[in-house]
matplotlib code that plots the C-alpha trace (Angstrom):
import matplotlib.pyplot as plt

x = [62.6, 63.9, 61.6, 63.6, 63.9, 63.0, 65.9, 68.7, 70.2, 73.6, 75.2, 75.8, 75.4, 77.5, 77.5, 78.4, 79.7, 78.5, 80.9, 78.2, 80.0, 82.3, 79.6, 77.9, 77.0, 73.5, 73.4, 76.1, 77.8, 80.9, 80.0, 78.0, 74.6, 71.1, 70.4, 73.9, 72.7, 69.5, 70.4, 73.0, 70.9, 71.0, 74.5, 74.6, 71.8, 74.0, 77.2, 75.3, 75.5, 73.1, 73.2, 74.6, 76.1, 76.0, 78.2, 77.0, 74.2, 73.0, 73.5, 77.5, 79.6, 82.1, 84.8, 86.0, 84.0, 80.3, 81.4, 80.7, 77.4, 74.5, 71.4, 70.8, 67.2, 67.9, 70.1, 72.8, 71.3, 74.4, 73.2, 69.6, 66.4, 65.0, 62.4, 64.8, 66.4, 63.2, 62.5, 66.7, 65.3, 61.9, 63.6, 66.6, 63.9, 62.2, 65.3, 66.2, 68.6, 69.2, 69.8, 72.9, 73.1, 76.1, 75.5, 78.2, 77.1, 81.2, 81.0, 78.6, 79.5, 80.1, 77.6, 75.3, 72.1, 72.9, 76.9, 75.8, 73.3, 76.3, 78.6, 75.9, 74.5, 77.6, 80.0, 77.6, 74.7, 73.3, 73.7, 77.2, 76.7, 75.7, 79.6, 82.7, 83.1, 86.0, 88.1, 91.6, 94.8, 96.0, 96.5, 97.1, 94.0, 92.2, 94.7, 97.1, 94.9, 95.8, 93.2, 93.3, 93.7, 97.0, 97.8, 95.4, 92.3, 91.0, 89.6, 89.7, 86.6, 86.1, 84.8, 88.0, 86.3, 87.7, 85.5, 87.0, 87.2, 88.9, 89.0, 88.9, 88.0, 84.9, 83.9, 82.9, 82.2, 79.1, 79.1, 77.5, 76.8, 74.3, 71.0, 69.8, 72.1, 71.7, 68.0, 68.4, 70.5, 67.4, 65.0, 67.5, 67.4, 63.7, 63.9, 65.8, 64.2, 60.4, 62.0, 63.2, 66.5, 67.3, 70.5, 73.1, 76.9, 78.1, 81.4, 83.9, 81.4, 84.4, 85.2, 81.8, 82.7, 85.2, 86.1, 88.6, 88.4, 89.3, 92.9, 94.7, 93.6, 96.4, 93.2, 93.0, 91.4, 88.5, 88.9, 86.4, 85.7, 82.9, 80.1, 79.8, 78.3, 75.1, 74.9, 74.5, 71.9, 69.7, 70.1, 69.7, 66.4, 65.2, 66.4, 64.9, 61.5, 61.5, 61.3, 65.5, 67.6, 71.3, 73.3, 77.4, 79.6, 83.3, 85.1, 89.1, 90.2, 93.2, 92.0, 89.6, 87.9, 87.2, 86.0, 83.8, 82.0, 80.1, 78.6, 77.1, 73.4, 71.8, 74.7, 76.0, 74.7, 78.3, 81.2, 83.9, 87.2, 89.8, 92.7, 91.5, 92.1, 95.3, 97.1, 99.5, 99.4, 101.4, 100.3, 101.0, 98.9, 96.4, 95.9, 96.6, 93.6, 91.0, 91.3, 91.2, 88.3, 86.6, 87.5, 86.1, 82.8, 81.6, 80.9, 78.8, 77.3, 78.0, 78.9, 82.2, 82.8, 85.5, 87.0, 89.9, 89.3, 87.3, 86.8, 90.0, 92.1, 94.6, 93.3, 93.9, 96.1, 98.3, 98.6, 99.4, 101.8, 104.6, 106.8, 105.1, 101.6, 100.5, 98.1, 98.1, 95.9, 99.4, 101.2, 99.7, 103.0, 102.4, 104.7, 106.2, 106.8, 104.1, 103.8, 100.5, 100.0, 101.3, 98.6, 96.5, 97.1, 97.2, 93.5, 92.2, 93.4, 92.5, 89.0, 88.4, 89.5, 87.0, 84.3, 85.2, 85.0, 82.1, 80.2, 79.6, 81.9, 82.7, 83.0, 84.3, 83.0, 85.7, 87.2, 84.9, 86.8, 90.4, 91.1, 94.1, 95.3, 95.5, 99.1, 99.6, 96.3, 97.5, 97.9, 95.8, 93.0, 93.3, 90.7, 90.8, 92.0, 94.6, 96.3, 96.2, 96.1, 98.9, 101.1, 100.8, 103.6, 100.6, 98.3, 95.5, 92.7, 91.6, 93.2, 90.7, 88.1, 88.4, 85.6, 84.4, 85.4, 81.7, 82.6, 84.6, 87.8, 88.7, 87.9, 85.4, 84.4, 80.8, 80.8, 78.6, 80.5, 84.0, 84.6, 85.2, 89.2, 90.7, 90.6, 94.1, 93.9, 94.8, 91.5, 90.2, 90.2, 89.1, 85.6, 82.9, 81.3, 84.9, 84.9, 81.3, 82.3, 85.9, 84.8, 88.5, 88.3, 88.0, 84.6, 83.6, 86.0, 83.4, 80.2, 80.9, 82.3, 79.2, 76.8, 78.8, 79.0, 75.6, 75.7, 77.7, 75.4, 75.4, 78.2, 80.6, 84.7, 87.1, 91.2, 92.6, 96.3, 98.4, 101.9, 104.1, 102.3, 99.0, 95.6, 93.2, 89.8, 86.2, 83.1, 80.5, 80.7, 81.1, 83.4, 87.4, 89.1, 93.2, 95.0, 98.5, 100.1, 104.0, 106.6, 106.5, 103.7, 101.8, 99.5, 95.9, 93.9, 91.4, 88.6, 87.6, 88.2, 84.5, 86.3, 90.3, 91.6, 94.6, 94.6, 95.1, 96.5, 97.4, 96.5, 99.2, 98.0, 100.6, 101.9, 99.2, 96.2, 93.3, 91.1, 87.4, 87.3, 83.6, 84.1]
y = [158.3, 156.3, 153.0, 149.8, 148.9, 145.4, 144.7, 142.3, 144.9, 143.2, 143.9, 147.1, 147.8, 149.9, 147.1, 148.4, 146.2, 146.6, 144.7, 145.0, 144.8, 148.0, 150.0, 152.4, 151.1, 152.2, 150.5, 152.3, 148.7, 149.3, 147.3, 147.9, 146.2, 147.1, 150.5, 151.9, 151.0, 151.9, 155.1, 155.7, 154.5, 157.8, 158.2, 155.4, 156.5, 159.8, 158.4, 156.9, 153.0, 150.6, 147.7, 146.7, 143.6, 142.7, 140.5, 137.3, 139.2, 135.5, 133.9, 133.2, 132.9, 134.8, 132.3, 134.1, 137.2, 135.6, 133.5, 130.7, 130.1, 129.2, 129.3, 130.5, 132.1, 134.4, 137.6, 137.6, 139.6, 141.6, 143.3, 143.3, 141.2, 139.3, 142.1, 144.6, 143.0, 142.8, 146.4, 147.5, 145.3, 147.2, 150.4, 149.9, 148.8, 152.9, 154.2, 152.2, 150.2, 146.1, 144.0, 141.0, 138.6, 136.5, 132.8, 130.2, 126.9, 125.2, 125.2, 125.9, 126.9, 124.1, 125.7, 124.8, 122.4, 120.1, 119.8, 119.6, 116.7, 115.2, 115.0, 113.8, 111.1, 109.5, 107.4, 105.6, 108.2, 109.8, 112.9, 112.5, 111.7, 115.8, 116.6, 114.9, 112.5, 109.6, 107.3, 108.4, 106.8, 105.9, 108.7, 110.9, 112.6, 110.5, 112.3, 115.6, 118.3, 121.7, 124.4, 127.0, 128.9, 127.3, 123.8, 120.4, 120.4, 117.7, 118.3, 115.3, 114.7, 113.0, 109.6, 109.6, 110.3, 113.9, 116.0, 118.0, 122.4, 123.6, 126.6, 127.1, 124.1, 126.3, 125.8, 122.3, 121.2, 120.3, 117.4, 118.3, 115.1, 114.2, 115.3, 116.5, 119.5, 120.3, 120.6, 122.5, 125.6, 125.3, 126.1, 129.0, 130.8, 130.5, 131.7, 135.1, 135.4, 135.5, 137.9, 140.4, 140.0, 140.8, 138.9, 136.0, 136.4, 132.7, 132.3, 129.9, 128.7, 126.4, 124.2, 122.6, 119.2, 117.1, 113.5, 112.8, 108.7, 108.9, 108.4, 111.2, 112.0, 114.6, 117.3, 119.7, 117.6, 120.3, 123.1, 123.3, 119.6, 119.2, 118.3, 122.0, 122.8, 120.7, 122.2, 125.8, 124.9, 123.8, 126.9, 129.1, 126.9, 128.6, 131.6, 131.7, 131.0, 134.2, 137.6, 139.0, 137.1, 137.0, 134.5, 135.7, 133.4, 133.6, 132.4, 132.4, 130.6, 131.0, 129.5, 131.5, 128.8, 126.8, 130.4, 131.0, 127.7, 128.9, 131.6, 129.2, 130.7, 127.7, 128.6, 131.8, 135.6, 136.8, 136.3, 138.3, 139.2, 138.7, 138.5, 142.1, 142.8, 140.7, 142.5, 145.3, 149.0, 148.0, 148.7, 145.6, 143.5, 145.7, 145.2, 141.7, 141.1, 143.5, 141.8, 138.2, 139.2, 140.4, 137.9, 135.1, 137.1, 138.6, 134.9, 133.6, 137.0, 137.0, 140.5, 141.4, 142.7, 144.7, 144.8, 146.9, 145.1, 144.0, 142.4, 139.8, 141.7, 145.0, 148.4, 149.5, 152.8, 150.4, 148.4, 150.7, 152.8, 149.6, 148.8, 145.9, 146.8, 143.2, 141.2, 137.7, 135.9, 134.3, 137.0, 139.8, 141.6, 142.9, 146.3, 146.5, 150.4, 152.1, 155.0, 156.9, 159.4, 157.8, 154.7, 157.2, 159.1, 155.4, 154.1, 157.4, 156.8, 153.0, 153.7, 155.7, 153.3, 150.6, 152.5, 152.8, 149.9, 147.5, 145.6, 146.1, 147.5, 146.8, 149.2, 148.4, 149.9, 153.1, 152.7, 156.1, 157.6, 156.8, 154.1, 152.1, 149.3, 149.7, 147.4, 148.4, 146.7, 145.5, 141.6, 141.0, 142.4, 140.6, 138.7, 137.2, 133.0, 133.1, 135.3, 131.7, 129.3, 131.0, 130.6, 133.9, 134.6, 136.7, 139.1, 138.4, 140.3, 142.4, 145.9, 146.1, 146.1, 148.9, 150.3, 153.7, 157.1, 159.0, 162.6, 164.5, 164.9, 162.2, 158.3, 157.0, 159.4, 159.0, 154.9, 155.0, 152.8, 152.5, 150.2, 146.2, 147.7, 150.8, 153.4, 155.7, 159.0, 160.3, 159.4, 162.6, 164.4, 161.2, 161.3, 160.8, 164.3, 165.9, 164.6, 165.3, 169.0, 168.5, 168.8, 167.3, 164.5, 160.9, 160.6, 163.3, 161.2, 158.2, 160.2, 161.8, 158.5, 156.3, 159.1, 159.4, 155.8, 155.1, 157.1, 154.2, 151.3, 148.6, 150.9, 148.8, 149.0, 149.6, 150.1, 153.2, 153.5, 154.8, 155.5, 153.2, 153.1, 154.4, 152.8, 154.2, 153.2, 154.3, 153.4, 154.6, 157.5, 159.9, 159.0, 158.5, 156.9, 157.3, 155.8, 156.5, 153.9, 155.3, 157.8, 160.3, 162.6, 162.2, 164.0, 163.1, 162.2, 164.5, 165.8, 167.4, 166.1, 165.7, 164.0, 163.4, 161.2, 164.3, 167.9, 167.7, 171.2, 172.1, 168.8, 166.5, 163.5, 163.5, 160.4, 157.8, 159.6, 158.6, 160.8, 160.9, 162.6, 163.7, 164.9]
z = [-32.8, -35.9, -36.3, -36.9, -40.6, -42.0, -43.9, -44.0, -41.5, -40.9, -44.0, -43.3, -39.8, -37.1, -34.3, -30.9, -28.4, -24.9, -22.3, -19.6, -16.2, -17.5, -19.2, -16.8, -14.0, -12.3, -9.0, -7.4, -6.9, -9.1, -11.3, -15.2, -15.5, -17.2, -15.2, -16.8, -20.3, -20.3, -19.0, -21.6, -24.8, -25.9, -26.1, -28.4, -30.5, -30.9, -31.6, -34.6, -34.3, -35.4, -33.3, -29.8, -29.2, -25.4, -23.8, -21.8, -18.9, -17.6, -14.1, -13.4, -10.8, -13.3, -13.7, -17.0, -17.0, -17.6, -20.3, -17.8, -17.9, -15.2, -17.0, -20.5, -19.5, -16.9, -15.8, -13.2, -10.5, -10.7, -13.9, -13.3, -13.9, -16.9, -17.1, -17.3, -20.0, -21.7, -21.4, -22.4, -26.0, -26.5, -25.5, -28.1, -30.7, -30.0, -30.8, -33.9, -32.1, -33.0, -29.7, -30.2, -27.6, -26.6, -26.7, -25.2, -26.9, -26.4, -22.5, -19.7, -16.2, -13.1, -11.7, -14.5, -13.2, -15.6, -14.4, -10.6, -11.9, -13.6, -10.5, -8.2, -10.5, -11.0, -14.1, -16.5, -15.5, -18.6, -17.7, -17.9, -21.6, -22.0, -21.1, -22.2, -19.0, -19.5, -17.2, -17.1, -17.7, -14.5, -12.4, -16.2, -18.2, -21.2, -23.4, -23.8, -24.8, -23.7, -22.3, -24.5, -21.1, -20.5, -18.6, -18.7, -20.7, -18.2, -14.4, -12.3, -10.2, -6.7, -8.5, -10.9, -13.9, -15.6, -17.3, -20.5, -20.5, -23.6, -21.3, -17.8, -15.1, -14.3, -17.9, -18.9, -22.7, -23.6, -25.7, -28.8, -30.0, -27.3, -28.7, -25.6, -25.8, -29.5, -28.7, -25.5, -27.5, -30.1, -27.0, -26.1, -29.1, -29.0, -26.1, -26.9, -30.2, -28.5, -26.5, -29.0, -29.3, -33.3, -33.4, -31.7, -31.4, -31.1, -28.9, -30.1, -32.7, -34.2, -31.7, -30.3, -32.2, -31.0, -30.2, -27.6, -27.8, -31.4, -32.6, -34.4, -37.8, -38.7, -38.4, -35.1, -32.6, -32.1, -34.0, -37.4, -37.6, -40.1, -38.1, -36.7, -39.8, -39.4, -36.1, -37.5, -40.5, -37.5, -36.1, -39.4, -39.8, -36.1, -37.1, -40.3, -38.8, -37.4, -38.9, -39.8, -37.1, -38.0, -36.8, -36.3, -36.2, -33.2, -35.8, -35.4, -38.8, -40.9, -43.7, -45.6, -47.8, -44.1, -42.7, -45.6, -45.2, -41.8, -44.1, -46.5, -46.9, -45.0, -41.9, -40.7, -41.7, -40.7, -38.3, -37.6, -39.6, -37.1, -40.0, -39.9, -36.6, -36.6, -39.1, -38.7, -39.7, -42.9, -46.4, -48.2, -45.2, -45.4, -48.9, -49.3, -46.1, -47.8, -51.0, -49.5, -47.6, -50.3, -52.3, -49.7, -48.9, -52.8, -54.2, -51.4, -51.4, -47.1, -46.0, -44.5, -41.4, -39.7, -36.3, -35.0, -31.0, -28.5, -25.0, -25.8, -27.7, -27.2, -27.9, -31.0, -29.5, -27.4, -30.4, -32.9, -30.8, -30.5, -33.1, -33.8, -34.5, -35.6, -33.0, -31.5, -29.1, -28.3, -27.8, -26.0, -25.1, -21.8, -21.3, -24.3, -25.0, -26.3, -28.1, -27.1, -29.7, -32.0, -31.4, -31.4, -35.0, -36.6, -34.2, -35.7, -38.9, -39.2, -37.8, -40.9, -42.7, -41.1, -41.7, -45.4, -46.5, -47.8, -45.1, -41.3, -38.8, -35.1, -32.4, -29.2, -25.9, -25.5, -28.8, -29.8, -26.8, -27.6, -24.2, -23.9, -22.2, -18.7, -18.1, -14.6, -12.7, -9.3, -9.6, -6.9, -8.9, -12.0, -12.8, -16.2, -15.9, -18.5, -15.1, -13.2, -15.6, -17.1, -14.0, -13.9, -16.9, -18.7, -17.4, -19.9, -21.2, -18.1, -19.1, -21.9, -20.2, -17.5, -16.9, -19.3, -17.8, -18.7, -16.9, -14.4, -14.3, -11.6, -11.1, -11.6, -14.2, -13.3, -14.1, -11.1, -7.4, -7.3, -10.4, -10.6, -11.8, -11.1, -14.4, -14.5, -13.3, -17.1, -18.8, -17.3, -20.8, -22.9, -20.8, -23.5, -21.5, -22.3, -25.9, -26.7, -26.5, -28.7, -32.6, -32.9, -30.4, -31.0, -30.4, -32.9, -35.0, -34.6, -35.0, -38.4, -39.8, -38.7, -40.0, -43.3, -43.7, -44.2, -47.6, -48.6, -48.0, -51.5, -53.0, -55.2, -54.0, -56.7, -55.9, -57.2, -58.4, -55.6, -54.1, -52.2, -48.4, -49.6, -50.2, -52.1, -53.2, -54.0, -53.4, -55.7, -57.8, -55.3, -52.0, -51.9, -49.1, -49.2, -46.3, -46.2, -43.6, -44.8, -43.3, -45.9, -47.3, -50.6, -52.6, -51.8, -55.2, -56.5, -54.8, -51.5, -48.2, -46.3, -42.9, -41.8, -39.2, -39.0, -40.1, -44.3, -45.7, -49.3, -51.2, -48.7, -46.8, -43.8, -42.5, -40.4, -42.0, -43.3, -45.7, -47.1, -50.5, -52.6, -56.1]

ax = plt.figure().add_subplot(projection="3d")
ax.plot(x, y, z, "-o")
ax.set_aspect("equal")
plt.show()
């Protein structure tokens, strides 16, 4: 078994992300928990990732998908036991594997101890002070903030006060100027950190400071206010004091001098590129984004990362396969057409790409396999809030996260019970145990490019001259990467192709094809 190296691991690591409850499921219940992932550790070894980043496991009644939280130190019975958990860490640890955990410091769950204290004990009580209680305005909320989830920020409780969720009414904020809370979350990560777990992922990590008795100051009311920043240096000093913890920051930031000051060295080890993922398969975005990022990371010597999707976002072959390949959290354009082969030569393509370049990459659950967005879920089993909360005018971000199709040629492609949401009939040839067998599928796609990549651990990044459409860059002395994101064939540059998103013959790159190149 590979032993776990004690280096600053997240610079270049291959993070996996697990969305539990469509994994593998190992209960028979339908739904994924810690059996299914356990049991399918060696998968993931194989497929050649580093580290797995698991999505929130803890006690929830599973308002918006776990995200709502009950207790920080437990495991929803659905997915298992806190000993289980335990075990999934020292189990990954044998096989080389880093454990992420997802922490939810913006907003608990109603169900939360402290909440239900909250609501019994009453306006003026100090546990009120832990959330954002406030009188309203007559029979109208303290002010006109919008949940992020669509409609009224505010909830209205049976005393009149209203309590304040930047997302759903099942998700209150925490009030992160109460010092109760700031040293609570300090506990937590102790908490996690005693327990193995090599790394946090923190959710919405920009908007835990906010003031909503304070008039206007021409700033967004919540989003990256400064005093977030003192926040995470208490937490780099926690995670410091143990031995290589990373720290990676939810960060959705236009600006990239604001983004690059979570990842001062006393703050953030990393947080994810989501310009990245935003941008569409053009080559002048492309180019323009890589440079920035590097740019933005290279002086503060943080590492990149890059990230094609995940649990809240479209899959990159439903993406890639419209005519507008571009991606917005506001605009998720539910049925627009979508070309699947042709989101599929440009995922293949772009993962190569990902992998290429200098810093850590992202891989979502079924991304190695290919999966796009089921659009046709029966209403009546959508679960994600932006479905309500939208008035139902958007489906939200359920047909992402379908559960995986593992083998057999008809539902539920041995996930395990009849899953949480239906899988389509036609993922019967993108089963990993279908793929596994295809040298040409996606998933062998995946596995050469993770294995490759870490040849290029530390290499330097220089741009090469290229044609119109193309990108072309090395990294090191011996490895070429030429993308060519146009409509019309070029000659590849010199050198001999080692892996190809698309079949390359007689010195042409085709169209929506990525290429490796050694001397």
């Amino acid at each position: 078994m590979p032993e776990i190296a004690f280096t600053a691991w997240w610079r270049d690591a291959a993070i996996y992300q697990v969305y539990l409850r469509s994994f593998a499921d190992g209960t028979g219940d339908g739904i994924g928990d810690l059996a299914g992932l356990r049991a399918r550790l060696p998968y993931l070894t194989e497929l050649g990732v580093d580290a797995l980043w698991i999505t929130p496991w803890y006690p929830s009644p599973m308002v918006d998908g776990g995200y709502d939280v009950a207790d920080y130190r437990d495991i929803d019975p659905v997915f298992g036991t806190l000993a289980e958990a335990e075990k999934l860490i020292g189990e990954a640890h044998e096989r080389g594997l880093r454990i992420i955990i997802d922490i939810v410091p913006n907003h608990g769950s109603d169900h939360h101890a402290w909440f239900k204290q909250a609501l019994r004990d009453g306006p003026g009580a100090p546990s009120r002070e832990r959330f954002w209680f406030r009188p309203g305005r007559g029979d109208e909320p303290p002010n006109d903030w919008q949940s992020i989830f669509g409609g009224p920020a505010w909830t209205r409780v049976p005393d009149g006060e209203w309590y304040l969720h930047l997302f759903d009414p099942g998700q209150p904020d925490f009030n992160w100027s109460n010092p109760e809370v700031r040293e609570e979350f300090l506990d937590i990560l102790r908490f996690w950190f005693d327990r193995g777990a090599d790394g946090i992922r923190i959710d919405s990590a920009a908007v835990l400071v906010k003031d909503p008795d304070a008039e206007p100051d021409g700033l967004d009311p919540y989003t990256d206010r400064d005093g977030v920043h003192e926040i995470y240096r208490e937490w780099r000093r926690v995670a410091d004091s143990y031995d290589n913890r990373a720290l990676i920051g939810e960060i959705w930031l236009p600006d990239q001098d604001r983004f690059a000051a979570y990842l001062a060295p006393d703050e953030m080890h990393t947080a994810f590129n989501f310009d990245f993922l935003n941008c569409p398969w053009d080559e002048p975005a492309l180019r323009r984004n890589i440079e920035t990022t590097l740019a933005t990371h290279t002086p503060i010597n943080a590492p990149a990362t890059w990230v094609l999707s995940n649990h809240d976002v479209t899959r990159p072959v439903t993406r890639m396969g419209r005519a507008d390949t571009s991606f917005s959290l506001d605009d998720r354009r539910h049925g627009d057409p979508t070309d699947l082969a042709l989101g599929t030569r440009r995922a293949r393509a772009a993962a190569l790409l990902a992998m290429a370049l200098p810093g850590s990459v992202y891989v979502y659950q079924g991304e190695e396999l290919g999966l796009w967005d089921v659009e046709d879920l029966p209403t009546d089993l959508l679960q994600d809030p932006i479905w309500r909360r939208s008035g139902h005018t958007d489906r939200g971000r359920d047909g992402c996260r379908v559960p995986l199709p593992w083998a057999g040629d008809a539902p539920p492609f041995g996930f395990g019970g009849d899953p949480w949401l239906p899988q389509p009939a036609a993922w019967r040839d993108l089963t990993a145990e279908a793929q596994t067998a295809d040298p040409g599928s996606m998933h062998a796609l995946y596995q050469q490019g993770l294995r490759l990549r870490r040849d290029l651990a530390g290499t330097p990044f220089t741009w090469l001259p290229s044609a119109p459409d193309v990108l072309t860059f090395t990294r090191g002395d011996t490895f070429t990467c030429a993308v060519n994101l146009g409509a019309t064939p070029v000659e590849l540059p010199p050198g001999t192709p080692i892996l190809t998103s698309a079949p390359v013959e007689n010195g042409i790159l085709p169209p929506d094809t990525t290429a490796w190149l050694a001397p």
